[in-house]
C-alpha positions in Angstrom: 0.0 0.0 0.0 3.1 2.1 0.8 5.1 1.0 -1.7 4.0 3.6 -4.6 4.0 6.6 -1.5 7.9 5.7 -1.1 8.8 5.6 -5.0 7.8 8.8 -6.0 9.2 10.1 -2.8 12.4 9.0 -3.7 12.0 10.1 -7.6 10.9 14.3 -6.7 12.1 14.8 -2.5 14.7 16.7 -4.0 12.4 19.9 -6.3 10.0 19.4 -3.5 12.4 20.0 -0.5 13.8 22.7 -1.8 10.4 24.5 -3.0 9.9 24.1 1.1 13.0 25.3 1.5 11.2 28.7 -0.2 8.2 28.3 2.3 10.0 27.3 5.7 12.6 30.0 6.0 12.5 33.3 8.0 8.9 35.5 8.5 10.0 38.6 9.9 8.1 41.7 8.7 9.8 43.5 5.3 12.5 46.0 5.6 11.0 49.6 4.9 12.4 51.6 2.0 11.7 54.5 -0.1 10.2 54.1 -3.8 12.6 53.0 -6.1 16.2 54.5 -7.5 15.9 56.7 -10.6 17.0 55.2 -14.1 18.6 56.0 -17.2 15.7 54.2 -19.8 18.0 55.7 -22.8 21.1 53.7 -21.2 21.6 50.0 -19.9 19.5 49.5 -16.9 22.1 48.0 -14.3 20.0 44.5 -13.1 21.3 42.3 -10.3 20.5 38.5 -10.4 21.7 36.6 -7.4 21.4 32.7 -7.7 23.1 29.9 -5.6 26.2 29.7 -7.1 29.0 28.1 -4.6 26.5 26.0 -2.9 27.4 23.2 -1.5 23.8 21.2 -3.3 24.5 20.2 -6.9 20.8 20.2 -7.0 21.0 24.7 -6.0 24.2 24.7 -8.6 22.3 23.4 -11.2 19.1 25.5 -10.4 21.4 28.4 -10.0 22.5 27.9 -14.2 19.1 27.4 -15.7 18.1 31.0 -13.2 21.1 32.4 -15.1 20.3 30.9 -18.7 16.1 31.6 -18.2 17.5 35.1 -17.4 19.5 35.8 -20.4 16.9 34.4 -22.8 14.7 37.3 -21.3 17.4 39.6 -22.3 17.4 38.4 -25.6 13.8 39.2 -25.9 13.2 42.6 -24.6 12.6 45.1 -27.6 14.0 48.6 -27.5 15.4 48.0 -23.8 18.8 47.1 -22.9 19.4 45.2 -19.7 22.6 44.6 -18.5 23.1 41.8 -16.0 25.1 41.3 -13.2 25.3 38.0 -11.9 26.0 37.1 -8.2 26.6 33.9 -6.4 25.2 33.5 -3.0 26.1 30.2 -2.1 22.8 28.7 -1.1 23.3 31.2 2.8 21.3 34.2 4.5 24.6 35.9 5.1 26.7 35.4 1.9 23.1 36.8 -0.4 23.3 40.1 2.1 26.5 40.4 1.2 26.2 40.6 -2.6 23.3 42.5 -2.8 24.9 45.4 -1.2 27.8 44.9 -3.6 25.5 44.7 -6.5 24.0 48.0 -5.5 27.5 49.2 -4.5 28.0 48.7 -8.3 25.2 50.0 -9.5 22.6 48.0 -9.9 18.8 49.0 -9.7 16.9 46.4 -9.0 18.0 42.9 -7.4 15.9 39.5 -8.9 16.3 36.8 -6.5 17.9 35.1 -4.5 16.1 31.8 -3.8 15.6 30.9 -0.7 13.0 33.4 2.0 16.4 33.5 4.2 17.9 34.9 2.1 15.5 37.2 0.8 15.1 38.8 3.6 19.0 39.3 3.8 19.1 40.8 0.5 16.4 43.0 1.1 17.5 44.5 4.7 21.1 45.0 2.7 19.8 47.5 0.2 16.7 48.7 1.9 18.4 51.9 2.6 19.3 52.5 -0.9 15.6 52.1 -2.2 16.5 49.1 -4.2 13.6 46.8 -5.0 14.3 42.9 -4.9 12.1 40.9 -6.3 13.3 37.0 -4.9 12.4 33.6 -6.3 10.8 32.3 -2.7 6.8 31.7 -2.9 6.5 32.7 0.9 4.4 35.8 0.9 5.0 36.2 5.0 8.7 37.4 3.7 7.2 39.8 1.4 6.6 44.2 2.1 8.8 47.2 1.9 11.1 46.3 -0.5 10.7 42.8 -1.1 8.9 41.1 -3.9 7.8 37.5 -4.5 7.8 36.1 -8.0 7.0 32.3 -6.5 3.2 31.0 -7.0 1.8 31.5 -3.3 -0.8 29.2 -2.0 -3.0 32.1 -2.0 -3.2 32.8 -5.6 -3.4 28.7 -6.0 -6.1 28.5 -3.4 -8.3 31.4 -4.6 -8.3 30.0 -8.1 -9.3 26.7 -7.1 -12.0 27.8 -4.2 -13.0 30.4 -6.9 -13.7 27.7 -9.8 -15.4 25.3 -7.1 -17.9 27.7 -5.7 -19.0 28.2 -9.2 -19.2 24.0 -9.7 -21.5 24.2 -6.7 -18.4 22.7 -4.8 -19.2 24.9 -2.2 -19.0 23.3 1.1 -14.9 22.4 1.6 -13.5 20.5 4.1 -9.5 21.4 5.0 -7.1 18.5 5.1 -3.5 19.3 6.2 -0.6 18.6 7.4 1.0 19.7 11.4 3.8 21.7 10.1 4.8 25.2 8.5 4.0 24.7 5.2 0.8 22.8 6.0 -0.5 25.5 7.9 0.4 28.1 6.0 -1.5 25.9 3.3 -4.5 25.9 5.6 -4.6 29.6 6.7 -4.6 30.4 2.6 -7.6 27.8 1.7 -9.8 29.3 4.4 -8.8 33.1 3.5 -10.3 31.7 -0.3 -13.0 30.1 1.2 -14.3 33.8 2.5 -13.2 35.7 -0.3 -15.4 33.7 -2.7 -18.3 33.1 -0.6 -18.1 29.3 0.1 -18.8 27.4 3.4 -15.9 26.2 5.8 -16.9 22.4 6.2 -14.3 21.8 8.9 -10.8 21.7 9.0 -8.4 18.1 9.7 -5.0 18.2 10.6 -2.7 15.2 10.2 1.2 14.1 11.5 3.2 14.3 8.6 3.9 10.2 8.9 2.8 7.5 7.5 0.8 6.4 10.5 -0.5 10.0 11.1 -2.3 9.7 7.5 -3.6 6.3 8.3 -5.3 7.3 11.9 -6.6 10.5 10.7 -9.0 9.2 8.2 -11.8 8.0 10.9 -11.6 11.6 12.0 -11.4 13.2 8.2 -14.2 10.9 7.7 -16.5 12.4 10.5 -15.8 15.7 10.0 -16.9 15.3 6.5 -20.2 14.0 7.2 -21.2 15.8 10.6 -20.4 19.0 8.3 -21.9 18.2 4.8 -18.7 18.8 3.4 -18.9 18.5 -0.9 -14.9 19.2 -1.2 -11.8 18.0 0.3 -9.0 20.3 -0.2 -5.7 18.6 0.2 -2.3 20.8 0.9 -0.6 16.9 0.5 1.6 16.7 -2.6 3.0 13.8 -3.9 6.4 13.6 -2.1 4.2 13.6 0.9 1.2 12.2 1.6 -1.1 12.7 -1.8 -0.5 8.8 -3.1 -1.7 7.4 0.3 -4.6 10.0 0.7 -5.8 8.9 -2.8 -5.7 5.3 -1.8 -7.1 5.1 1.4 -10.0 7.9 1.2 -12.1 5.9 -1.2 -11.8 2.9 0.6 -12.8 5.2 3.7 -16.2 5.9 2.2 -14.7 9.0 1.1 -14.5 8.8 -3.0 -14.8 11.2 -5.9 -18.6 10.0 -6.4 -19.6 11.2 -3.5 -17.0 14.7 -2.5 -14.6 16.3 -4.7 -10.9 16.3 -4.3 -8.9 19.6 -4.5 -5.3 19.7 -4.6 -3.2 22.4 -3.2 0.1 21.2 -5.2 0.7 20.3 -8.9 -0.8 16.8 -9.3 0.3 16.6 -12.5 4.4 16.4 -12.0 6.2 14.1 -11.5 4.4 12.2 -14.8 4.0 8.7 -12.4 1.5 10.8 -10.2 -1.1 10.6 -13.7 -0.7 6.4 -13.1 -2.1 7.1 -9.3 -6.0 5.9 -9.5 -7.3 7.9 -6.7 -6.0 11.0 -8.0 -8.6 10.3 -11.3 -10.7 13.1 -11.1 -9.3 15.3 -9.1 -9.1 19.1 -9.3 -5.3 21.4 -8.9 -3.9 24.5 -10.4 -0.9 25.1 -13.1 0.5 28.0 -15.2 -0.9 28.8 -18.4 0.0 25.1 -19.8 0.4 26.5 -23.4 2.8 29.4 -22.4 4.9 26.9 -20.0 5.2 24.5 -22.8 6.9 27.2 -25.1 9.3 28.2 -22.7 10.0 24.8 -22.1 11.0 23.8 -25.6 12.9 27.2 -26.4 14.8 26.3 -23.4 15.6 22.7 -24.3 16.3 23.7 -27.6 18.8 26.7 -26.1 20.4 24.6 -24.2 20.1 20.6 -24.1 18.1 20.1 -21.2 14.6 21.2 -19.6 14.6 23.5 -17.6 14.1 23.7 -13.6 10.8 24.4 -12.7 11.7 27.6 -11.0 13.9 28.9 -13.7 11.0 30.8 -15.5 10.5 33.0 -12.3 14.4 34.8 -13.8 12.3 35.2 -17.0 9.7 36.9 -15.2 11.6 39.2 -13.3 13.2 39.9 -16.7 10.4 40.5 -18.0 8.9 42.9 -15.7 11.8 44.9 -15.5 11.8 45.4 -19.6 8.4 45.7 -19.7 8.7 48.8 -17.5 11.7 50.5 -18.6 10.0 50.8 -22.3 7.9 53.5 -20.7 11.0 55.6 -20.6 9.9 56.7 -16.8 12.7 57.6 -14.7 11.2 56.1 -11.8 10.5 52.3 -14.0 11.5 50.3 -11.5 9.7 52.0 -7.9 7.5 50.3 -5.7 4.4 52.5 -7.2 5.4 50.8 -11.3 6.3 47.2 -10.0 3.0 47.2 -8.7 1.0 48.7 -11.5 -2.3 46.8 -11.8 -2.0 45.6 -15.4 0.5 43.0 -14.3 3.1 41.4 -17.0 3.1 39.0 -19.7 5.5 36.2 -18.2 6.7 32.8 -19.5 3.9 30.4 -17.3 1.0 33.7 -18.0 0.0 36.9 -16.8 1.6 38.0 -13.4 1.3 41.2 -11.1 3.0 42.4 -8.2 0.4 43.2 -4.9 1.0 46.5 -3.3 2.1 44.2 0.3 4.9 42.2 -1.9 3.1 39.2 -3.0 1.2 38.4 -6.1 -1.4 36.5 -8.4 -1.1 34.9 -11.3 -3.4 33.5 -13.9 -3.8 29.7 -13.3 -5.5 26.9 -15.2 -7.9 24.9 -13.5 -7.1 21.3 -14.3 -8.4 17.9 -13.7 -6.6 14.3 -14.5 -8.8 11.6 -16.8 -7.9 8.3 -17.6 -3.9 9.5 -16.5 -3.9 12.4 -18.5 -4.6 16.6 -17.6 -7.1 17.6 -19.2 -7.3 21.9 -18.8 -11.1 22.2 -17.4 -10.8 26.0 -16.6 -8.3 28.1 -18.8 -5.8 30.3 -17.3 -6.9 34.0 -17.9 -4.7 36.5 -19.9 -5.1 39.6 -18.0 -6.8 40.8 -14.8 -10.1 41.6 -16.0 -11.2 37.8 -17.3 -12.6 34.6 -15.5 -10.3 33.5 -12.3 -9.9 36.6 -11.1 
């Protein structure tokens, strides 16, 4: 029964450990800072991006070159603007990213994309906070994010709207919580409930579970009475499939609990690694992703670039890339302040449309997507701008 759970640990612990890496780093409050240095448009603009080079995880090392490689193909796009990038090795540490973000300032640079883990983010940011340089990191933890600090990762909030949003609307109205008793499971909880009142659903309970094999197996009586005492129509899972998702998928049907009768949600990608499509109990199910279209071009232009696919962070460098062109075409001197990054029409980016929120986080335009017989099929399409469906 475990046997499948333990594979496909084994085959993505590594991209899923370090995206908690993003999550489970340090929450103190943004540094404060003014709005934004002044820039030349009709010159260079100065960019900094710091990735993990010198770290001691060949995984970070290799992360850190596809950042790199993701961020010079967006260089190699921008019409009319000329970027010129600086890049800066942080080693994977808090102290050694604080460092080079003050030198990258020291030498000019006006805005800072990355680094990669919230740690370090924060480092970065208190560094150059007194120059009014804006950083806009790689980490998906919006607690990190204010004053000067940006997050280009998908938060769960943005994930979790979409996917309360698109239920609601399915009549999938009355969702039950499943998650796990640590920092990133709680932090998934506290985003699905904030979605559940934003769109006007029903809080059908809330279950929290030891993140153990045995803590999955004795939760279910409970998961199961919550469900029915509350009417719940919806199970929202924060479980991915390094963690508890194949075992969830297994043992709620045979708990009473299946897809005929209550809906599974899925607060991670269920669609990656590809063995998770083989999984039977995840048949059915509902989860977000990036405009698949848009992802899939990047993807091959990338492969094609440079011999292998790329990381699946590496389009947030393309992003911040992006953003940074996309604003310096205005010819404003003041492109890159806090009051431009978070101008409402978002940005075109490699996985969709993006925007920067005014307290450091951000949406993005997600597909809603569902797996049948072990394939995604796109139920809900990712919207193109801010106006459309999903937002």
């Amino acid at each position: 029964m475990f046997a499948v759970f333990t594979k496909l640990r084994k085959l993505i612990l590594g991209p899923l450990a370090l995206l908690s890496m993003l999550l489970l780093a340090a929450c103190q409050t943004g540094p404060l800072i003014g709005s934004g240095p002044s820039v030349n448009p009709s010159a260079p603009v100065p960019v900094a991006l710091l990735v993990p080079y010198g770290s001691a995880d060949t995984n970070e090392q290799k992360l850190a070159q596809d950042l790199e490689n993701a961020a010079r193909m967006a260089v190699s796009d921008l019409n009319g603007v000329q970027i010129d990038l600086r890049v800066y090795g942080t080693a994977g540490n808090a102290e050694k990213a604080g460092q080079v973000a003050s030198e990258a300032v020291a030498d000019g640079a006006k805005i800072i994309i990355g680094p990669l883990h919230a740690e370090s983010a924060n480092a970065a940011a208190l560094a150059v906070a007194g120059r009014g340089v804006n950083v806009l990191a790689f980490s998906n933890n919006p607690t990190i994010a204010g004053g000067n600090l940006f997050v280009l990762g998908q938060t769960f909030n943005t994930t979790a709207n979409r996917l309360v949003g698109y239920a609601a609307s399915q009549g999938r109205d009355r969702i039950m919580t499943v998650y796990a008793s640590n920092l990133a499971g709680r932090l998934g909880r506290a985003a699905i409930q904030e979605a559940i009142t934003l769109n006007g659903a029903v809080p059908a309970g809330s279950v929290s579970y030891e993140f153990s094999q045995q803590g999955v197996i004795s939760v279910l009586p409970q998961i199961k009475n919550t469900a029915q005492q509350n009417d719940a129509n919806a199970i929202f899972l924060t479980a991915n499939t390094a963690g508890a998702l194949p075992l969830f998928s297994q043992m709620l049907p045979e708990n009473g609990l299946g897809q005929d009768s209550i809906q599974y949600i899925g607060l991670a990608r269920w669609d990656t690694p590809p063995q998770t499509l083989e999984l039977p109990g995840v048949q059915g199910g509902w989860f977000a992703l990036p405009d698949p279209g848009r992802s899939a071009q990047f993807q091959n232009r990338f492969q094609s670039a440079y011999g292998a696919p790329p990381h699946a962070l590496s389009g947030l460098a393309y992003d911040g890339i992006a953003a940074v062109g996309a604003l310096v075409t205005g010819g404003s001197r003041n492109a890159l302040s806090k009051e431009a990054l978070t101008q409402p029409a978002g940005f075109q980016g490699v996985n969709g449309v993006f925007r920067f929120l005014p307290n450091g986080s951000n949406e993005r335009g997600l597909a809603v997507a569902t797996i049948q017989d072990k394939q995604v099929k796109v139920l809900s399409p990712a919207p193109q701008g801010f106006e459309g469906a999903g937002f």
